[in-house]
C-alpha positions as CSV (number, residue, x, y, z in Angstrom):
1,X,0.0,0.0,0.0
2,X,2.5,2.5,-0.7
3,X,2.9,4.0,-4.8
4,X,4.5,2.1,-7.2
5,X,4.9,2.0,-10.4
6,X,2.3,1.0,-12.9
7,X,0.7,0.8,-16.2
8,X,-3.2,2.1,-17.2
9,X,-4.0,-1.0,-18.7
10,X,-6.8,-2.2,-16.3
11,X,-7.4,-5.9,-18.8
12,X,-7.3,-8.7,-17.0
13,X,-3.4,-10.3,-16.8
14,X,-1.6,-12.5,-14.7
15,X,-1.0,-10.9,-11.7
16,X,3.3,-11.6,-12.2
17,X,3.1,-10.5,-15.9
18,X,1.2,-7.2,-14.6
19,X,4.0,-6.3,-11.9
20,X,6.4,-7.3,-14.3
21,X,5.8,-4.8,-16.5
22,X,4.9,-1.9,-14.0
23,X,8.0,-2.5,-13.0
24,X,10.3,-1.9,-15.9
25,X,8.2,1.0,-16.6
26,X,9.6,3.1,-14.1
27,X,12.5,5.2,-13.9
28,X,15.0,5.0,-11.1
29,X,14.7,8.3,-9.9
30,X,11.0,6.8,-8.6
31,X,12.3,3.9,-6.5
32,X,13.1,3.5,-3.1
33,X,16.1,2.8,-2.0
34,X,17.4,0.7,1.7
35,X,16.7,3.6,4.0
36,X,13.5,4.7,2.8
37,X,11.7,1.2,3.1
38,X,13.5,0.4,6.3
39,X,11.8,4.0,7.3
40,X,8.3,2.8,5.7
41,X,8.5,-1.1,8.0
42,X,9.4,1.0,11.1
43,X,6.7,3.9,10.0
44,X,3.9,1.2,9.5
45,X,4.1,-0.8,12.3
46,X,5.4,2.6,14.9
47,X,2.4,4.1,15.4
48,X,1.0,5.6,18.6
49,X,0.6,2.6,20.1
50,X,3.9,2.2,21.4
51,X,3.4,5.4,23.7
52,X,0.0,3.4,25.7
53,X,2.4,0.2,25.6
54,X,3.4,0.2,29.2
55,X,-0.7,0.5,29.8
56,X,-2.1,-1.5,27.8
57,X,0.5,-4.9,28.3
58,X,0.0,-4.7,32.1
59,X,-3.5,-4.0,32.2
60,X,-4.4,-8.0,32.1
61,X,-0.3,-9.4,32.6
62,X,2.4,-9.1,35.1
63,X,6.0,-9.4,34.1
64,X,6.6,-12.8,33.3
65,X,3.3,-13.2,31.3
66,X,4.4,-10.0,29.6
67,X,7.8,-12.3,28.6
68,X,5.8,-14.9,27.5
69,X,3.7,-12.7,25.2
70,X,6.9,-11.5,23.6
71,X,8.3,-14.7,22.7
72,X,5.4,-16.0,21.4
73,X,4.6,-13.2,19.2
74,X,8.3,-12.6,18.0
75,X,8.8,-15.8,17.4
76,X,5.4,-16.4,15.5
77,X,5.9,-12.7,13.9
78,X,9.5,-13.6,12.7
79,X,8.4,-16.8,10.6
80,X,5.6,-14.5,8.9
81,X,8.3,-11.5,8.7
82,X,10.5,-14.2,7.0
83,X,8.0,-15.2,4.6
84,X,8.4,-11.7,3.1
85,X,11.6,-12.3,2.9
86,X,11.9,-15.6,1.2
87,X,9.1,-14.6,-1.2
88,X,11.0,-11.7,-1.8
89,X,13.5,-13.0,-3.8
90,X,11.9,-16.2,-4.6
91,X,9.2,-14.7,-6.4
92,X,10.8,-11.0,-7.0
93,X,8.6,-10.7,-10.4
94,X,5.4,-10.1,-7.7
95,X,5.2,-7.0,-6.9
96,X,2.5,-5.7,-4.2
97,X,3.0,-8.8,-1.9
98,X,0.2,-9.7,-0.4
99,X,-2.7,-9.3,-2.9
100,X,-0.2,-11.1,-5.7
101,X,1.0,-13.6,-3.8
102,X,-2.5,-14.9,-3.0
103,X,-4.0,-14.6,-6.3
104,X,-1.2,-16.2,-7.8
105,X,-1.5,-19.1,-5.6
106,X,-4.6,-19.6,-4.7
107,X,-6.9,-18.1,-7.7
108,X,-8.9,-14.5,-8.3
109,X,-11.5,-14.8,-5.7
110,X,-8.9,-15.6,-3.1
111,X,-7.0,-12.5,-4.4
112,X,-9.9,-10.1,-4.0
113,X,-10.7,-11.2,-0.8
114,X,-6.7,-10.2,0.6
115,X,-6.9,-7.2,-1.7
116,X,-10.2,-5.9,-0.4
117,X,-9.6,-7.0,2.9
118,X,-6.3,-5.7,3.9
119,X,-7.6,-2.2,1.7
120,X,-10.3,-2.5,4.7
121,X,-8.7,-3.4,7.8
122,X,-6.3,-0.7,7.5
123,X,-8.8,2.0,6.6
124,X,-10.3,0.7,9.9
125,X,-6.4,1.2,11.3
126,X,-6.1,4.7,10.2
127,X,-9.4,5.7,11.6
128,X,-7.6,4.4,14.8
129,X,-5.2,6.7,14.0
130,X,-7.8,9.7,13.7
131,X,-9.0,8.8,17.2
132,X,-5.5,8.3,18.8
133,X,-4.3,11.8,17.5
134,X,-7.4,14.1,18.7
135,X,-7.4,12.4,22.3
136,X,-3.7,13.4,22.4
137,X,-4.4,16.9,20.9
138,X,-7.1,16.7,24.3
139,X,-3.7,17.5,26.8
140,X,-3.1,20.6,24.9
141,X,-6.6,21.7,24.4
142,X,-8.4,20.5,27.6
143,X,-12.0,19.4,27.0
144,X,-11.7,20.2,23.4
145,X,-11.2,16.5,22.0
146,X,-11.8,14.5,24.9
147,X,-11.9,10.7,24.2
148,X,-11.0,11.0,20.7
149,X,-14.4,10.8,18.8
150,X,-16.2,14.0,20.0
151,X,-17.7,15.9,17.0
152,X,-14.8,18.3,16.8
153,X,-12.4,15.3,17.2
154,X,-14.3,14.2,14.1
155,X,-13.7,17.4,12.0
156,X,-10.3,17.7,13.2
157,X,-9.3,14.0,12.6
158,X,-11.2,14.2,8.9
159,X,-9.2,17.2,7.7
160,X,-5.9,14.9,9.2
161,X,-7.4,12.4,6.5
162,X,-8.1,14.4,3.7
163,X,-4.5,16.2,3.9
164,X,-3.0,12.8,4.0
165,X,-5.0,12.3,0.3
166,X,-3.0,15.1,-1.2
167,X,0.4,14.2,0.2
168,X,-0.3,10.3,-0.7
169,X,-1.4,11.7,-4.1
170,X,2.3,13.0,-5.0
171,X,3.6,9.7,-5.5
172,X,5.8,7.3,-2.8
173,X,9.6,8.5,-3.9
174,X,8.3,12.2,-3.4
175,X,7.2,11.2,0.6
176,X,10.0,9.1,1.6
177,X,11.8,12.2,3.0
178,X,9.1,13.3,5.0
179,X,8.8,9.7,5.9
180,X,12.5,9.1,6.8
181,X,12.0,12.6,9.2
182,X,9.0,11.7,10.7
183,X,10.6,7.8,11.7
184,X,13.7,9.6,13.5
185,X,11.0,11.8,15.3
186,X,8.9,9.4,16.5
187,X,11.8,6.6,17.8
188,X,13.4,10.0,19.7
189,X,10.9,10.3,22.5
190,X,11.0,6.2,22.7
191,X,14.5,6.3,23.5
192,X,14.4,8.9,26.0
193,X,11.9,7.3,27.9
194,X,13.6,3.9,27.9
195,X,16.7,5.4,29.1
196,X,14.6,7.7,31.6
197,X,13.2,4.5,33.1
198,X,16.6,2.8,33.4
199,X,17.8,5.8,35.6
200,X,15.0,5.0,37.8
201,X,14.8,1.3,37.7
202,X,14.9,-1.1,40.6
203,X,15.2,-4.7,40.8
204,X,12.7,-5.5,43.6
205,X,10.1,-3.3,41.9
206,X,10.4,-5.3,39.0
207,X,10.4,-8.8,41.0
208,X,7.4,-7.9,43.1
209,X,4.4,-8.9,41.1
210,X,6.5,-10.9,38.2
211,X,3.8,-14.0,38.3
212,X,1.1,-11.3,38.3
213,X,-1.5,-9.3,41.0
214,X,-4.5,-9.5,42.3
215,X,-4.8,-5.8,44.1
216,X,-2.1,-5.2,45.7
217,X,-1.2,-8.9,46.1
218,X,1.3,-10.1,44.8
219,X,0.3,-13.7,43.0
220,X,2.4,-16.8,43.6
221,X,3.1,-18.5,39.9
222,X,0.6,-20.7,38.2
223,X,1.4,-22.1,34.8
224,X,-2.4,-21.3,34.1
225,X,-2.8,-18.2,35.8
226,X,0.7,-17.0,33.6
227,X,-0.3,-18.3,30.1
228,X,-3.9,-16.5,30.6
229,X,-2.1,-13.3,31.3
230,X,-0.1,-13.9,28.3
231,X,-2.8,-14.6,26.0
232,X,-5.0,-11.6,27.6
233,X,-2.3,-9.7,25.5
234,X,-2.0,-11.1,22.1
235,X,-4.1,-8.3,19.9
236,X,-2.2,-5.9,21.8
237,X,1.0,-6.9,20.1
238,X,-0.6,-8.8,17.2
239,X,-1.7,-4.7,16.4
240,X,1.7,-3.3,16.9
241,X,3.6,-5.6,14.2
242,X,0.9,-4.5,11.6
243,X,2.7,-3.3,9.2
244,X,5.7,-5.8,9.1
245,X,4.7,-6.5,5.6
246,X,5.2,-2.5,4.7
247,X,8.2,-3.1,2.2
248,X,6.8,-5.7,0.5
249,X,4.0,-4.0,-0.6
250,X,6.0,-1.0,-1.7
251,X,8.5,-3.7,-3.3
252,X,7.2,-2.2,-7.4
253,X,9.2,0.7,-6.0
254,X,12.2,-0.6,-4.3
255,X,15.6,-0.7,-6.1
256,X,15.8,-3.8,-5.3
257,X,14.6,-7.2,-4.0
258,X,17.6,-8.0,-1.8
259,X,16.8,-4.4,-0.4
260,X,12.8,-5.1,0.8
261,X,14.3,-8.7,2.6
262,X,17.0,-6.5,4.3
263,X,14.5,-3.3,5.1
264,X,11.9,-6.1,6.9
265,X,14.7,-8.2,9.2
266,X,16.2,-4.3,10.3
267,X,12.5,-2.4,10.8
268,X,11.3,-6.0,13.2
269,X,14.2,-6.5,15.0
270,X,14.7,-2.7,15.8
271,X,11.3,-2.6,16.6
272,X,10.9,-6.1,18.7
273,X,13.7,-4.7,20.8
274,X,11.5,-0.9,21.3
275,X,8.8,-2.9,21.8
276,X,10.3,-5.3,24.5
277,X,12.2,-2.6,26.4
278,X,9.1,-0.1,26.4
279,X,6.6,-3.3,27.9
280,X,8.9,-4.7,30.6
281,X,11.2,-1.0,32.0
282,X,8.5,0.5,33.5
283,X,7.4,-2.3,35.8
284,X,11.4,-1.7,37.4
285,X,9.8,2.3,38.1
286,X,6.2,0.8,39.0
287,X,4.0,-2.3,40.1
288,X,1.7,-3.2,37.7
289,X,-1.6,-2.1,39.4
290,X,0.1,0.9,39.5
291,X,0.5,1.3,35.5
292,X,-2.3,-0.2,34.6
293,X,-4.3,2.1,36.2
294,X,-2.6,4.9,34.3
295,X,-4.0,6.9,31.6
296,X,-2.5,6.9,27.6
297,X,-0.2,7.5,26.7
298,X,1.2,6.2,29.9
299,X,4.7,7.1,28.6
300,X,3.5,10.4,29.1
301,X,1.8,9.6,32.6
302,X,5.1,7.8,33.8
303,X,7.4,10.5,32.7
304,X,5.4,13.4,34.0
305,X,5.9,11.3,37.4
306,X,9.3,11.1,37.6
307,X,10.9,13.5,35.6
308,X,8.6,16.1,35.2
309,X,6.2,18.2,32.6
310,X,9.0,17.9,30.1
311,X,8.5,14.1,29.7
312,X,4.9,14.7,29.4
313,X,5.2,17.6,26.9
314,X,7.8,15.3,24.6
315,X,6.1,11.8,24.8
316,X,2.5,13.3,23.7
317,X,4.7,15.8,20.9
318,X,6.3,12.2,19.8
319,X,2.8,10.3,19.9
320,X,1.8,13.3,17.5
321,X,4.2,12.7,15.4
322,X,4.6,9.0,15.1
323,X,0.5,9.5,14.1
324,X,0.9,11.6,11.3
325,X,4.4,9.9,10.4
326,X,2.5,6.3,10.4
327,X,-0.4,7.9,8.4
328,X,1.0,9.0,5.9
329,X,3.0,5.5,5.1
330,X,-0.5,3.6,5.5
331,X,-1.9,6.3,2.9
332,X,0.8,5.8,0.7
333,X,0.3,1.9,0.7
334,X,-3.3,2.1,1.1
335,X,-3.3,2.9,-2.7
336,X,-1.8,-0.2,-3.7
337,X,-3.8,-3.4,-3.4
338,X,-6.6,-1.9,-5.4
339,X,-4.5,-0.4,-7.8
340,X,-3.0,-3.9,-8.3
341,X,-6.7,-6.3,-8.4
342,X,-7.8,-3.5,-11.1
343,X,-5.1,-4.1,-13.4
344,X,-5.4,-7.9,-13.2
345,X,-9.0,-7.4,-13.5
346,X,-11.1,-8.0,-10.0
347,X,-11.4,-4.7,-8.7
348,X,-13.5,-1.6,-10.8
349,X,-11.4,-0.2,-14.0
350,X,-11.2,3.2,-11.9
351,X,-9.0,1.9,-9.4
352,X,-6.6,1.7,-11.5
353,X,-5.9,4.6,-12.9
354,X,-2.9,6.7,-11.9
355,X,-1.3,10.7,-11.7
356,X,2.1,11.2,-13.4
357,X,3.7,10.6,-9.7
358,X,2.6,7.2,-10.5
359,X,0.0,7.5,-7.4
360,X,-3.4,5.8,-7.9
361,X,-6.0,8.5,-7.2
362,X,-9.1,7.4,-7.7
363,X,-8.0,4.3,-4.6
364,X,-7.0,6.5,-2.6
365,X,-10.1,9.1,-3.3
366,X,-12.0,5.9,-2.5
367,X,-9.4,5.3,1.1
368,X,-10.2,8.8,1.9
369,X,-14.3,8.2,1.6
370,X,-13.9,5.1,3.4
371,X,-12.2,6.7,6.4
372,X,-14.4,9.7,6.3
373,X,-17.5,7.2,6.7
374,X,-16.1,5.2,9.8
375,X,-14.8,8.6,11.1
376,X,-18.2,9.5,11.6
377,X,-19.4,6.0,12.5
378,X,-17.1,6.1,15.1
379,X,-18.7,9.3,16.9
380,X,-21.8,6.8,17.7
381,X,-19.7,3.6,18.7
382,X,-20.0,2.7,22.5
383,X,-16.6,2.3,24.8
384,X,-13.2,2.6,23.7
385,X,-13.2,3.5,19.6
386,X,-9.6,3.3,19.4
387,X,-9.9,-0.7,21.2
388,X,-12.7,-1.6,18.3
389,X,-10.8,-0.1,15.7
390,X,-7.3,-1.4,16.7
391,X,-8.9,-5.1,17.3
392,X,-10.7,-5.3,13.9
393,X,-7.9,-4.5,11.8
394,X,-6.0,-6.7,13.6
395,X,-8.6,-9.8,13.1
396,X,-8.9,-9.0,9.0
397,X,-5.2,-8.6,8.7
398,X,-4.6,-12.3,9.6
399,X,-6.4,-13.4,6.8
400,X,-3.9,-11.8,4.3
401,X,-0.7,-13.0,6.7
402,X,-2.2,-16.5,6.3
403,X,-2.6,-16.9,3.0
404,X,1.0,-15.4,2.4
405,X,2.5,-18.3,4.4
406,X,0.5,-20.9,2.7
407,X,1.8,-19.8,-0.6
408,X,4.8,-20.0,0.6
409,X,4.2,-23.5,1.7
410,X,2.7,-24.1,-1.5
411,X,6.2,-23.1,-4.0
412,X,8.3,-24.6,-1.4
413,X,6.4,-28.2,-2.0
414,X,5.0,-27.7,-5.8
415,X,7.6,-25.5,-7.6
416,X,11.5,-25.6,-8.5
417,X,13.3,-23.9,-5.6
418,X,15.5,-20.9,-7.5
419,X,19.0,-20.6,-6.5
420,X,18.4,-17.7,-3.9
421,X,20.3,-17.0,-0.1
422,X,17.5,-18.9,1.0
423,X,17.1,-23.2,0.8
424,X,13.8,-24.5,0.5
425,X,13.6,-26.5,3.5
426,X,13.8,-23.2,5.0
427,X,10.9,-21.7,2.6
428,X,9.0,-25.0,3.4
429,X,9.3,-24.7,7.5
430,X,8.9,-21.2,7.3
431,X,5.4,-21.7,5.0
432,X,4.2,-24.3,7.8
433,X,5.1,-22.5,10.9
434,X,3.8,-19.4,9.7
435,X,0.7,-20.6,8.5
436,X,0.2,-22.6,12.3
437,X,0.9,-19.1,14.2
438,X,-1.7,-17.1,11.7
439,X,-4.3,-20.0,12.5
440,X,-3.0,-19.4,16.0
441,X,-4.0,-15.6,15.9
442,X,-7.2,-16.1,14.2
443,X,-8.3,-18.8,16.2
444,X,-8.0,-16.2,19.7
445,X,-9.1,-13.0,17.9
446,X,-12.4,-13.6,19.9
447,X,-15.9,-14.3,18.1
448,X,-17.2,-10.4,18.3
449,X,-14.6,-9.3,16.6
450,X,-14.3,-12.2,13.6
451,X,-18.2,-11.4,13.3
452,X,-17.7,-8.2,12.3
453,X,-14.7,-9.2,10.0
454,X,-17.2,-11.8,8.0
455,X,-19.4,-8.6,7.5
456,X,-16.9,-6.4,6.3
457,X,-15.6,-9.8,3.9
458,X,-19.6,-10.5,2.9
459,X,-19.9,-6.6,1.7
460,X,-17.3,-6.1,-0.6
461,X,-18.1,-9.2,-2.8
462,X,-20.1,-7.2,-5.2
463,X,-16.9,-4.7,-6.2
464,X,-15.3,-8.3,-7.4
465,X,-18.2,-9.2,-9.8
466,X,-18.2,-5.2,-11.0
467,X,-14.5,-5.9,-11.5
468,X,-15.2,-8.9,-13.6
469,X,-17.9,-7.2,-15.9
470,X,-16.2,-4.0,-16.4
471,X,-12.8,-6.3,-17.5
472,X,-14.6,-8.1,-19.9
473,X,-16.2,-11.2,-18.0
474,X,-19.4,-12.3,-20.0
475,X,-21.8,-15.1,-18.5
476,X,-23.4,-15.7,-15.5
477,X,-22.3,-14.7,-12.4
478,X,-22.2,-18.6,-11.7
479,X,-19.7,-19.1,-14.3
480,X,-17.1,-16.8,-13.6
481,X,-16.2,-18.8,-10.6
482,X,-14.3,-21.9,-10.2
483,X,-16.0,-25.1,-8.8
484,X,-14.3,-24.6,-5.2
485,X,-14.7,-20.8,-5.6
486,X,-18.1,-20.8,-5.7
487,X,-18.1,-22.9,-2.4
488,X,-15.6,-20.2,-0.8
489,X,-18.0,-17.9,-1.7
490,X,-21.4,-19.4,-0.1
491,X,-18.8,-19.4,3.2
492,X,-18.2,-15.9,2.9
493,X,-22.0,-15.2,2.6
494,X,-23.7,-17.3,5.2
495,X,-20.7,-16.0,7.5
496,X,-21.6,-12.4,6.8
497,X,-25.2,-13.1,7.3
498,X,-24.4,-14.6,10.4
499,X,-22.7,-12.2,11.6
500,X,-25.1,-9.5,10.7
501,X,-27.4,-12.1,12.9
502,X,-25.1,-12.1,15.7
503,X,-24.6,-8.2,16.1
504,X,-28.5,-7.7,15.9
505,X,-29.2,-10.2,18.5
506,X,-26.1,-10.5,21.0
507,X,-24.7,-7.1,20.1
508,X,-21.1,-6.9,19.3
509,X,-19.8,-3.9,20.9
């Protein structure tokens, strides 16, 4: 979802031949070099949620549960960050990742449903975003934008949104400066704080409470008791390495292959390490009924504490910035998986037509109307918008990480192995294990939040048969579809209607 190069030529091609071509289109001066995707991996997973991470991990987990969570999402996280980078030079003729990966594999249907769904989930992210930036605006403008979704957080959030349209709309290569800036200014505050709290940090504080509390108890350790806290945390950080996949779907523009495999190891293990660091610190400064009772960003709160309205002042200025920094990536790459299913012929003709910064406009005029709708939407949402929004892009993304890994799987078993820096054993454990933790993820996503993802999934089918006609599909609906397609997509149906069952009866929210 960032710009790359393309072609106007919205007939139906294979999806390689398609990238292929947009590819050798373009002129250097229009790619993106190792810096610039290492700034868009780090951009599109670092948003604000970093600041509320001290917060939000101790909220339901003590320090060893906390541990736990970590390894089992780094772990999980790596073999689906390495699947980018296998397929990355395995398969360096398919550009846009994620959409081309799974239509290659697994057929057009299977295609649209990544394309459209990871458009969707992360339209649902930046509205996220929207909320996240006017409740921070709040601390400078008391009572102004409290909560986040308050009409005039509404209006101030959509004109963050539409000014994100015209910077998207000048192409990728023209942003990546801005983008570079805005990475260094959002890490900046991070590091402070981490090396605030190591000033400050005692050992006991951090022992007392390391199996977890109950009040101010601390709890002896109970395997059960420890993996529960440790689960209760797995959207949070499932949310925060969103975005892993951020070079790969830039890759049209990169300069190279070997350069999107080396941007995604640097952006997650810097940002594992941030990530680990900014959880587990804190609990040496506080116990964790202590932080989890603070407000967000509790960076802010636990820096105004100890080292004064400075620290306050510099981790809500950073949140501001990582917001608008993060935005504009996810805007850039927003563009690109519809851009991509309209040239290959499953998404509306419009999508795919592009500016002479090689940026498709009519997607991301279409991103912008989406976000503008839930924007509003959100203003009537009970609870905690930024928690809905953050949890149901994190259930739709998994579908798109799953289907990655099983394509993987799929060349590793099916297909000669090219002579690349990886072996196919490697492609073939990677494939499985990755496609075990997605499953994983999926599977404890929770049923509210997977019924509103088979909605969203049930809605968009009609843009894939408008797709179809307007490319030159002729027949019945009925006949466009493979045998096993048109089974996927009576799933998809009765799933949505369910769903739409389940939120009118049991309520959702």
């Amino acid at each position: 979802m960032a710009d790359t190069p393309n072609t106007q030529n919205a007939t139906a091609v294979a999806p390689g031949d398609a990238q292929q071509s947009t590819s050798s289109s373009a002129s250097d001066a229009k790619r993106v070099g190792l810096i610039g995707l290492i700034g868009v991996v780090i951009s599109a997973m670092v948003g604000g949620g970093i600041y509320d991470l001290p917060q939000n991990m101790t909220a339901d987990a003590g320090g060893l549960g906390i541990i736990i969570a970590w390894a089992i999402t780094g772990i999980g996280m790596w073999f689906i960050a390495n699947t980018f980078r296998v397929l990355a030079q395995a398969k360096p003729e398919l550009k846009n990742g994620l959409y081309t990966y799974a239509s290659r594999g697994f057929g057009k249907l299977v295609g649209f449903f990544v394309a459209y769904g990871y458009w969707i989930c992360n339209c649902f992210a930046l509205v996220a975003y929207g909320v996240l930036i006017m409740s921070t605006l709040n601390y400078f403008f008391p009572g102004s934008f409290e909560g986040g979704k308050n009409w005039w957080s509404i209006i101030g959030a959509s004109a963050i949104s539409w000014l994100m349209f015209v910077l998207a709309c000048r192409g990728a290569k023209s942003s990546s400066f801005i983008n570079i800036i805005g990475t260094i200014g959002k890490i900046i505050p991070v590091l402070i704080f981490l090396i605030a709290c190591l000033t400050v940090f005692n050992f006991a504080t951090f022992f007392h409470g390391f199996f977890g509390m109950d009040g101010s108890k601390a709890l002896a350790f109970n395997f059960g008791d420890v993996m529960g806290q440790a689960s209760s945390t797995m959207l949070v950080t499932l949310w925060l390495f969103i975005g892993i996949e951020g070079a790969v779907v830039v890759s049209g523009q990169a300069t190279s292959q070997n350069d999107v495999a080396k941007a995604t190891t640097i952006g997650y293990l810097a940002i594992l390490v941030l990530y680990v660091l900014s959880s587990l610190l804190p609990l040496g400064v506080y116990d964790q009924t202590q932080i989890a009772a603070m407000e967000n960003p509790s960076m802010a709160a636990i820096m105004l504490d100890k080292f004064g309205s400075w620290g306050e002042i510099l981790v809500n200025v950073g949140v501001i910035i990582s917001v608008l920094s993060s935005w504009l990536v996810w805007m850039l790459m927003l563009g690109q998986m519809p851009l991509f299913a309209a040239q290959d012929g499953i998404f509306p003709k419009s999508f795919g037509k592009t500016n002479d910064a090689d940026a498709p406009t009519k997607a991301l005029l279409w991103t912008g109307i989406i976000i503008q709708a839930l924007l509003i939407l959100c203003h009537f949402l009970p609870g905690n918008a930024w928690t809905t929004m953050i949890s149901i892009t994190s259930v739709m993304a998994m579908p798109c990480y799953l289907l990655c890994c099983l394509f993987l799987w799929k060349i590793a078993k099916t297909e000669p192995w090219p002579k690349i820096r990886f072996s196919k054993t490697n492609g073939l454990v990677t494939g499985i294990l990755g496609t075990i933790f997605s499953l994983f993820l999926v599977y404890s996503a929770g049923l509210n939040y997977l019924m509103v993802a088979c909605i969203v999934y049930a809605i968009g089918i009609p843009i894939f048969f408008v797709g179809l006609k307007q490319n030159g599909a002729t027949g019945t609906y009925s006949s466009m579809l493979g045998k096993w397609e048109k089974v996927l997509l009576i799933i998809v149906i009765v799933l949505g209607i369910i769903g739409i069952i389940y939120a009118c009866i049991g309520g959702i929210f």
